[in-house]
C-alpha positions in Angstrom: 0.0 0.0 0.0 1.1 3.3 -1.1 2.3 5.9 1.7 -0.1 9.1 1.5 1.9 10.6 3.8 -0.5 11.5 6.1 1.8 9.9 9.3 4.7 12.4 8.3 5.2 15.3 10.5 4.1 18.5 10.2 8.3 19.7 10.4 9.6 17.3 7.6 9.1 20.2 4.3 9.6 23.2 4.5 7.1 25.9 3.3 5.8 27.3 0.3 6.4 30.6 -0.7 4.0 31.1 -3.4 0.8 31.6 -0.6 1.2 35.0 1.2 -0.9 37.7 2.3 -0.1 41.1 2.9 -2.5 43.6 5.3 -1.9 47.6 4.9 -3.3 48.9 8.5 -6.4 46.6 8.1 -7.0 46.2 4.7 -5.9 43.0 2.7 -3.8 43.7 -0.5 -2.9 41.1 -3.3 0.5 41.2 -4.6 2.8 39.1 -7.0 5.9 39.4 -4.9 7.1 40.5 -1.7 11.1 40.9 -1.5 13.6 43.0 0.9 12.6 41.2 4.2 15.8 41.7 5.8 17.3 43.1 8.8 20.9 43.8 10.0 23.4 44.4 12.7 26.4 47.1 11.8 29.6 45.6 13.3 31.5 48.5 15.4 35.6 47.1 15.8 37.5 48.3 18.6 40.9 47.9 19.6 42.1 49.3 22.7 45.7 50.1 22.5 47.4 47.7 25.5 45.7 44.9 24.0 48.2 42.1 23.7 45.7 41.0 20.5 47.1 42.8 17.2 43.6 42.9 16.0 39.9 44.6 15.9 37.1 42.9 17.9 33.9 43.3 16.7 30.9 44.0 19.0 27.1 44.5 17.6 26.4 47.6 16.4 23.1 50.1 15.4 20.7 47.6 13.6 19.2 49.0 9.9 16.6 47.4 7.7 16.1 47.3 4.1 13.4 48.7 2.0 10.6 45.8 1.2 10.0 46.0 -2.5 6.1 44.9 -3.1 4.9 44.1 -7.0 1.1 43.5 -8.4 -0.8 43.5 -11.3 -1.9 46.5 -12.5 -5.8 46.9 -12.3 -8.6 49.3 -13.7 -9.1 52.3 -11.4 -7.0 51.2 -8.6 -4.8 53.9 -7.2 -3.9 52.7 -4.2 0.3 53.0 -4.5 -0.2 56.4 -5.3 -2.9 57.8 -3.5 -0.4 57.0 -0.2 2.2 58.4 -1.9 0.9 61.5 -3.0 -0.1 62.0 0.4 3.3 63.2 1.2 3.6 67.0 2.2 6.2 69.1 3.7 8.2 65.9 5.1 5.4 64.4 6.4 3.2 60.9 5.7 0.4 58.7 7.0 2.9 55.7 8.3 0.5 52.5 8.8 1.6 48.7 10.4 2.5 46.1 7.4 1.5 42.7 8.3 3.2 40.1 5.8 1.9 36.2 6.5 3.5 33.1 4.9 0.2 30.8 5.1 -0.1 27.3 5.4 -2.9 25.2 3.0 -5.2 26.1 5.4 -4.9 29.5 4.7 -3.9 30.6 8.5 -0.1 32.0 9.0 2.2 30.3 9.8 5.0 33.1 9.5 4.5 36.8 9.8 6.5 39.4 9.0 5.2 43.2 10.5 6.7 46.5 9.0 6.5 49.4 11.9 5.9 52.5 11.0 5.8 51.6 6.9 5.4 54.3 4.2 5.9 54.3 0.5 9.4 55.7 -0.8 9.7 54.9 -4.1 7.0 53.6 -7.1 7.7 52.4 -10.2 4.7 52.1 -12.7 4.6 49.3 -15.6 7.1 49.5 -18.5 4.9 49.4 -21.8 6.1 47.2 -25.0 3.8 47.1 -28.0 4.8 43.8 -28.9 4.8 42.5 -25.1 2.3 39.8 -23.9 2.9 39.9 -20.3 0.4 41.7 -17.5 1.2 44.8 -16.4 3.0 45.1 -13.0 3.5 48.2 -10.6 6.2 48.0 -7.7 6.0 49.9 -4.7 9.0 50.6 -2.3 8.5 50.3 1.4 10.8 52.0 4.1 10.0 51.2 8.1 11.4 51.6 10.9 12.0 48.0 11.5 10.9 44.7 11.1 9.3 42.1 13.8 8.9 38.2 12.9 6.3 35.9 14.6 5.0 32.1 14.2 1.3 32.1 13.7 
């Protein structure tokens, strides 16, 4: 009898990436791709100069995130990317909570990514070809001011 693999644990593959949801404040957005979910710690060296060690040590510096790049199809009447954007004025924007979720085939996360304090820096509409056959795709550019990871 053929193994359905129903008595495998839940930890034996690893995810997906192709089933994701993405929440702007409260409201549930549909994208193509999410990239730039990364996060960092500067190195600071130091050398004090009686140390017996001819070298640096390196101690944990200021942490920085990337910008998280988000790309979708481009749809009739929706403004969205730059309705936020335009809303920028004398150094000052609405800066709303990003909630990325890896889902599981139940649809429930199972990993989630939240952006503090996101607001759009950069958009990049479609590039147009004549001869193309592909759908058109918008990018949007996200900065934050960092980046917290939870299991669902």
């Amino acid at each position: 009898m053929a193994d359905d693999g129903s008595a495998q644990s839940t930890n034996v593959w690893a995810l997906p990436k192709f089933y994701f949801q993405v929440k702007w404040d409260s409201e549930v957005m549909s994208f193509q791709e999410v990239s730039g979910l990364e996060s960092e710690t500067q190195p600071i060296e130091y050398r004090h100069g009686d140390s017996p060690e001819f070298s640096t040590i390196k101690m944990p510096g200021i942490k920085k995130s990337g910008n998280v790049t988000m790309k979708k199809g481009v749809f009739k009447s929706d403004n969205k990317f730059w309705d936020w954007y335009s809303q920028i004025k004398m150094n000052t924007i609405k800066r709303i909570p990003i909630t990325i979720s890896l889902l599981d085939e139940a649809g429930a996360p199972t990993m989630v990514w939240t952006l503090t304090n996101a607001w759009p820096t950069k958009i990049t509409g479609t590039d147009l070809k004549s001869d193309g056959n592909e759908v058109a795709i918008e990018s949007i550019e996200i900065a934050h001011e960092g980046i917290t990871i939870s299991n669902g």
